[in-house]
N, C-alpha and C positions, 0 to 999 in steps of 0.2 A: 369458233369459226363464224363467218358474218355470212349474212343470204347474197346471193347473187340477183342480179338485176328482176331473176322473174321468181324469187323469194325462195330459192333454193338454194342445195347446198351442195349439189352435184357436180358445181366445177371445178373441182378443188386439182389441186397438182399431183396429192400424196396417193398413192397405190399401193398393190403388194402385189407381188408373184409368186408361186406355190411352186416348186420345186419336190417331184417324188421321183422314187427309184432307187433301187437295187447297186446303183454306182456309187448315193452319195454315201461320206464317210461316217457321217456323220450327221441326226437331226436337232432341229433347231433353228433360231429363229436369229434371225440376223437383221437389226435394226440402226439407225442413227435416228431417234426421237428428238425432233426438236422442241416437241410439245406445244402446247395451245395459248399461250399466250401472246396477247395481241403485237409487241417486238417482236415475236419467234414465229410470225406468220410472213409468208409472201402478200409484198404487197396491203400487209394487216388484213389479209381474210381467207388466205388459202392454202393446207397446209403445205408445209417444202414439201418437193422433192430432196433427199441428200442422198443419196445411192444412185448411179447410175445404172440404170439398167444394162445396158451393152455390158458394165462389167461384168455382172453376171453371165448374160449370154455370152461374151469371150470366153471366160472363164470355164464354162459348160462345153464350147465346142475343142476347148485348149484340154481338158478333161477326156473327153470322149474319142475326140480322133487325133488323139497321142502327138498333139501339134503345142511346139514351145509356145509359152505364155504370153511372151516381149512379139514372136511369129504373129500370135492370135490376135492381139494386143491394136501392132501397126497394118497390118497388112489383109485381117479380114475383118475385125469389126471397132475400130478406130474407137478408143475410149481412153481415161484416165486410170493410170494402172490404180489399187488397191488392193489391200490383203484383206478385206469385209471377211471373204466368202473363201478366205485359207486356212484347211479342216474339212471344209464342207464337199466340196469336190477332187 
């Protein structure tokens, strides 16, 4: 990854979100690694995003308060459907 304008490296896109509790089915780590090579960068310096987050958290509220998937999906937190995070919740 290349430094950003004030020679760091903190603005990058890639994240993680931790996920604990007694609901999920299972643990584990659920990834799409594009990895570090200058093509597989955003932009050539910053790594992707490739998981939406919202899926997740649809997925979490589609889980929890016993609300269909496609429901959770269109109508409270607008994402692209995936099965990343099917098992997990």
């Amino acid at each position: 990854m290349a430094e950003n304008g004030s020679f760091g490296t903190d603005h990058g896109w890639g994240t993680c979100i931790f996920v604990l509790g007694g609901a999920l089915k299972k643990a584990g780590i659920v990834s799409d690694w594009p990895g570090l090579k200058p093509t597989n960068l955003f932009e050539g310096r910053d790594l992707k995003a490739t998981l939406d987050a919202r899926a997740l958290y649809g997925g979490i509220v589609s889980a929890t308060l016993g609300i269909d998937p496609e429901v959770a999906r269109r109508d409270v937190i607008q994402f692209d459907a995936t099965n990343a995070f099917d098992g997990y919740l």
